[in-house]
C-alpha positions as CSV (number, residue, x, y, z in Angstrom):
1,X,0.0,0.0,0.0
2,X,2.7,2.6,0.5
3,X,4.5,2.2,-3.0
4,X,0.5,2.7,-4.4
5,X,0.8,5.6,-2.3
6,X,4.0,7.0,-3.1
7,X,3.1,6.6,-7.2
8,X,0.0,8.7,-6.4
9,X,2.1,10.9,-4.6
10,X,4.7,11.3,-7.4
11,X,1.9,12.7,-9.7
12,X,1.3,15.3,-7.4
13,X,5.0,15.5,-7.1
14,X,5.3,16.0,-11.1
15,X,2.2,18.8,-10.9
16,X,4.4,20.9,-8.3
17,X,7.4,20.3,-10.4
18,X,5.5,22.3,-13.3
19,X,3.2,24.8,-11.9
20,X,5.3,25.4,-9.1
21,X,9.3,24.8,-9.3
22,X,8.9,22.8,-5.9
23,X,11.3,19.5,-8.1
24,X,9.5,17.5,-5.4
25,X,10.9,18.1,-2.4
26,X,8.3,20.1,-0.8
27,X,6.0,17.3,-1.4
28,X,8.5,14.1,-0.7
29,X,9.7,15.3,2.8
30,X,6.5,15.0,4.6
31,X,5.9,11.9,2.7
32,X,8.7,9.8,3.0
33,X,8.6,11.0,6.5
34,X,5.4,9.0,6.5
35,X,6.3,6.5,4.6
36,X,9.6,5.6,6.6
37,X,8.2,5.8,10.0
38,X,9.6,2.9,11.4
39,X,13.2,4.5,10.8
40,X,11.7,6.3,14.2
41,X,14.0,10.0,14.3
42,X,16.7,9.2,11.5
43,X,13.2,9.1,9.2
44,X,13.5,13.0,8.4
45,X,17.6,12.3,7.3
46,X,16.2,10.1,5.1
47,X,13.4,12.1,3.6
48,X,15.8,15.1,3.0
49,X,18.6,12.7,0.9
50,X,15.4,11.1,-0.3
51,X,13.8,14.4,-1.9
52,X,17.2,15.8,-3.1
53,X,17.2,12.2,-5.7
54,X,13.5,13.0,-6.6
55,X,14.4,16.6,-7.2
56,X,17.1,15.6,-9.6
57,X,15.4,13.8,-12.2
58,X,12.4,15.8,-12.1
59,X,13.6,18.6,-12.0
60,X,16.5,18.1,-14.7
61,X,13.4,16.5,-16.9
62,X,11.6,19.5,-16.5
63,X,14.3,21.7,-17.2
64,X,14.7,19.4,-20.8
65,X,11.8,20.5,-21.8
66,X,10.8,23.8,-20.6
67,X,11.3,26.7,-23.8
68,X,14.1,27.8,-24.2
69,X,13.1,31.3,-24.7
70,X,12.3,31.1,-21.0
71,X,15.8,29.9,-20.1
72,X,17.6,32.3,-21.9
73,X,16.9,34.7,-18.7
74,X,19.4,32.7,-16.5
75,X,21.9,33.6,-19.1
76,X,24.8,34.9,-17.3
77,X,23.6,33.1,-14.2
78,X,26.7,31.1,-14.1
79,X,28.1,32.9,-10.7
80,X,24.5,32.2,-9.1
81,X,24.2,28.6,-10.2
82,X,28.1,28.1,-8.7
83,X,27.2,29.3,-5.3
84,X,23.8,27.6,-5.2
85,X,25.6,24.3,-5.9
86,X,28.3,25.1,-3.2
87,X,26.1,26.1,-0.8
88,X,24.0,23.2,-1.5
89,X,27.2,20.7,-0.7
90,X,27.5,22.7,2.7
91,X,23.7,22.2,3.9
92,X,23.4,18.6,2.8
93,X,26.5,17.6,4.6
94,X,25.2,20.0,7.7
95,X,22.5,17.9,7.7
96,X,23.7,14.6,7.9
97,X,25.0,15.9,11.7
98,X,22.2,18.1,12.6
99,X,19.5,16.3,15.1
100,X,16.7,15.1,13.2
101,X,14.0,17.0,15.3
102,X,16.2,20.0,14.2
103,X,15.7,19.5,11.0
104,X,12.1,19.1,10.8
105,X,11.1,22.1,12.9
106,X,13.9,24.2,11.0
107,X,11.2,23.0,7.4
108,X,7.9,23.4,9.6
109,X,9.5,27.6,10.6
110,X,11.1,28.1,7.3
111,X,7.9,27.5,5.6
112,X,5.6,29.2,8.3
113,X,8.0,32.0,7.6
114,X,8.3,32.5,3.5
115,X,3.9,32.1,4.0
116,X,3.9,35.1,6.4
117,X,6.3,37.0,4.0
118,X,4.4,36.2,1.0
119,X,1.1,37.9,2.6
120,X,2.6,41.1,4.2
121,X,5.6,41.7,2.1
122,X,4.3,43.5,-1.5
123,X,5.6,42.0,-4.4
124,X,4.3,38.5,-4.9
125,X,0.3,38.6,-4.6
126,X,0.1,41.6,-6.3
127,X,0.4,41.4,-10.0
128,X,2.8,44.1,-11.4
129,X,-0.1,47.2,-13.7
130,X,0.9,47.0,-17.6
131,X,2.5,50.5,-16.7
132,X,5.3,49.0,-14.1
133,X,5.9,46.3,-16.2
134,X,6.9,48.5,-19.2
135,X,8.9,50.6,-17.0
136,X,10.8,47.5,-15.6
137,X,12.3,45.0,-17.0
138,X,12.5,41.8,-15.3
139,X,15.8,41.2,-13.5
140,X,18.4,38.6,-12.8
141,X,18.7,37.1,-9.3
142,X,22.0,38.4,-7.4
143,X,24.3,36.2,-7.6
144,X,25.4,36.3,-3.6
145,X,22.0,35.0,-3.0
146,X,23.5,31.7,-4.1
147,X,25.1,30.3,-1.0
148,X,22.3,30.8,1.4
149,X,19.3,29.7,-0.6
150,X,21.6,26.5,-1.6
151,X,22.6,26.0,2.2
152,X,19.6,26.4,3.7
153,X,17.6,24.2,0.8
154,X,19.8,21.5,0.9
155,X,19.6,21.2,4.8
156,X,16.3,21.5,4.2
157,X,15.8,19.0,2.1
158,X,13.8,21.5,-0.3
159,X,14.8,22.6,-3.9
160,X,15.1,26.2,-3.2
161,X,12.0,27.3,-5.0
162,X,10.8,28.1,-1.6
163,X,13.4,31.1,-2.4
164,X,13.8,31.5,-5.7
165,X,10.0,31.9,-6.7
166,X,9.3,34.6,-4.8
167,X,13.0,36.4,-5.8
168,X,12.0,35.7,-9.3
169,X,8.4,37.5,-9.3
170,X,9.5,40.3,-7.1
171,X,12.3,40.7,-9.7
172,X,9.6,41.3,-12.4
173,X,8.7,37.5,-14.0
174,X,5.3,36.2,-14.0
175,X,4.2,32.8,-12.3
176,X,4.9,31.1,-14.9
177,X,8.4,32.2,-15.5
178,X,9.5,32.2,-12.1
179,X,8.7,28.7,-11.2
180,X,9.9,27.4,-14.7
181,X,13.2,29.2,-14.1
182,X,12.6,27.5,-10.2
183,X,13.8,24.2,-12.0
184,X,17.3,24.7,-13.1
185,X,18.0,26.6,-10.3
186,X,17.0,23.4,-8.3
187,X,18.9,21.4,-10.2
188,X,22.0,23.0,-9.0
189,X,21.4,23.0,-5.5
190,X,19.9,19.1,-5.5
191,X,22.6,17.8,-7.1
192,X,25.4,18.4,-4.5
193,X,23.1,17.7,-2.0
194,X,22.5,14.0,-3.5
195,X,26.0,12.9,-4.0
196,X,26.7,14.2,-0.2
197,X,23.5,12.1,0.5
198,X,24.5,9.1,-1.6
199,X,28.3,8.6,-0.1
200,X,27.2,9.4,3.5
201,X,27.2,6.0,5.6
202,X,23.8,4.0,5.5
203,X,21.5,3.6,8.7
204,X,21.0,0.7,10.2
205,X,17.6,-0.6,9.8
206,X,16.2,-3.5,11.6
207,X,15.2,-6.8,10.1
208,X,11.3,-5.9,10.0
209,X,11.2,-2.7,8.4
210,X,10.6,-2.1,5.2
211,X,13.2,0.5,3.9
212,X,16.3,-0.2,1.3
213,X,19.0,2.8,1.7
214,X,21.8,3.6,-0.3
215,X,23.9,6.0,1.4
216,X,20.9,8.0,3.2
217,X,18.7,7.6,0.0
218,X,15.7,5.4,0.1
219,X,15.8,4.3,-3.6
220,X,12.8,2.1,-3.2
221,X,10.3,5.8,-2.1
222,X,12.4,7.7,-4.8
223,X,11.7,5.3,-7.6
224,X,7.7,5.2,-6.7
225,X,7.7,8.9,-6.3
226,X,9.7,9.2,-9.5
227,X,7.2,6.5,-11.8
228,X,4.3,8.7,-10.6
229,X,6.0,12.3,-11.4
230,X,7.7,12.0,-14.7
231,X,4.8,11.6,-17.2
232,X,2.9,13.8,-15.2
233,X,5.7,16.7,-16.0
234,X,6.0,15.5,-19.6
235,X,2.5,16.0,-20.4
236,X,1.9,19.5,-18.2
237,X,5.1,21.2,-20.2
238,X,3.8,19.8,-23.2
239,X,0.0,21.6,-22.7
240,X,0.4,24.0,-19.6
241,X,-2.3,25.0,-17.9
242,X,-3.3,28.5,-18.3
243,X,-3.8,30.0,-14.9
244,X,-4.4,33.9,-14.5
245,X,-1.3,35.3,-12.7
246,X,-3.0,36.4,-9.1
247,X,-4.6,32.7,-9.0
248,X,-1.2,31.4,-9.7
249,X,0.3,33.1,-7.0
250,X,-2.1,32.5,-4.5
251,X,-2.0,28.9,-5.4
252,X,1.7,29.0,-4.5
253,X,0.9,30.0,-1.2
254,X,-1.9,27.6,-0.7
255,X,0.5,24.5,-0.9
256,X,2.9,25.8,1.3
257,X,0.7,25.9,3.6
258,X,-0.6,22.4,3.0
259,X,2.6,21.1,3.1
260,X,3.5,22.9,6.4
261,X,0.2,20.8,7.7
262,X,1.9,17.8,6.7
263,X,5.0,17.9,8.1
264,X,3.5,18.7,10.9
265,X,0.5,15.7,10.9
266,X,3.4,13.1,9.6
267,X,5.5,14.2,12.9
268,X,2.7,13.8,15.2
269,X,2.1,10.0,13.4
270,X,5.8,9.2,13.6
């Protein structure tokens, strides 16, 4: 029953990965937090090293096949994408020491956190007027931005579109821009944080539980996760959705806050 669930979970996981730039990891954490239960504490480790593999191949997918007239504004991003993958190395392997309960309260405030911004802070909910978008043209993300969002993603477990979504729209893209550029940008932070995740030493797991790690990675949640996303994001980039700009963005919000409730349900269970 929980590899039916985890495929059903990975179309979900493919719908954030297109609409919003989440790669999965938003979605997996609280998941395989479920899912591995019986790992007792050391389940959150894995759900972070878990998300980062999930974020890889669905996010590089989707970045295969997004337009590239919409990629072409990361050009000259090659500074920002450096630092996002370094800071990325530094979070993942912060992780792997940091007490698990850490960890998940860290995701449950960091994502309390970006909601409360979202509503107080202008720049997101409100739409730019035809005139402020003729008299600014969108802009590229600072490149010192890099480190943190990649340090604090990867510890995270999280693809950084937490960060770079809302960066991306205040700096004058659309929805739809912003959590298409949130892909490649994800890419670069989950990387690093896989490879950490991969070569770290496996937990020990007793004989009655369920779960098959490599490194910290449960391959058997990633692969379900991963059969149920992929031809859900090859079919969305092929015929997106068309979803007014202000719905878009108040979507975004929505599911954070959903997946804040999560967390924090999947804690209680485990």
């Amino acid at each position: 029953m929980d590899v039916v669930a985890l495929i059903g979970i990975g179309l979900l996981t493919g719908v954030t990965t297109v609409l919003f730039g989440f790669g999965g990891g938003f979605v997996a954490v609280p998941v395989v937090v479920w899912a591995d239960a019986a790992l007792g504490a050391d389940a959150m480790r894995v759900a972070t090293a878990t998300s980062a593999l999930v974020m890889v191949v669905n996010a590089g997918f989707a970045t295969a096949v997004t337009p590239r007239r919409v990629l072409v504004a990361l050009r000259g991003s090659g500074g920002l994408l450096a630092l996002l993958a370094a800071g990325a190395a530094m979070g993942a392997s912060a992780g792997r020491l940091a007490p698990a309960t850490l960890v998940r309260w860290a995701f449950v405030g960091y994502v309390a956190l970006t909601i409360v911004d979202l509503l107080l802070r202008p720049g997101f909910l409100r739409p730019r007027t035809r005139e402020e978008a003729r008299a600014a043209a969108p802009r590229q993300l600072p490149a010192l931005l890099g480190a943190p969002i990649g340090a604090i993603a990867a510890f995270l477990g999280v693809g950084g579109s937490v960060m770079t979504v809302p960066a991306a729209r205040r700096a004058g893209h659309t929805m739809h821009v912003a959590t298409a550029l949130a892909n490649p940008l994800t890419l670069a932070i989950a990387l690093p944080a896989t490879v950490v995740s991969l070569l770290g030493a496996a937990l020990p797991t007793s004989g009655g539980t369920h779960v098959h790690l490599v490194g910290l990675v449960d391959v058997g949640a990633a692969a379900a996760l991963l059969v149920g996303g992929l031809p859900v994001i090859a079919v969305l980039r092929r015929r997106p959705p068309r979803i007014p700009d202000r719905i878009y963005a108040r979507a975004y919000v929505g599911l954070l806050a959903l997946v804040a409730l999560a967390m924090l349900v999947s804690g209680d269970q485990g």
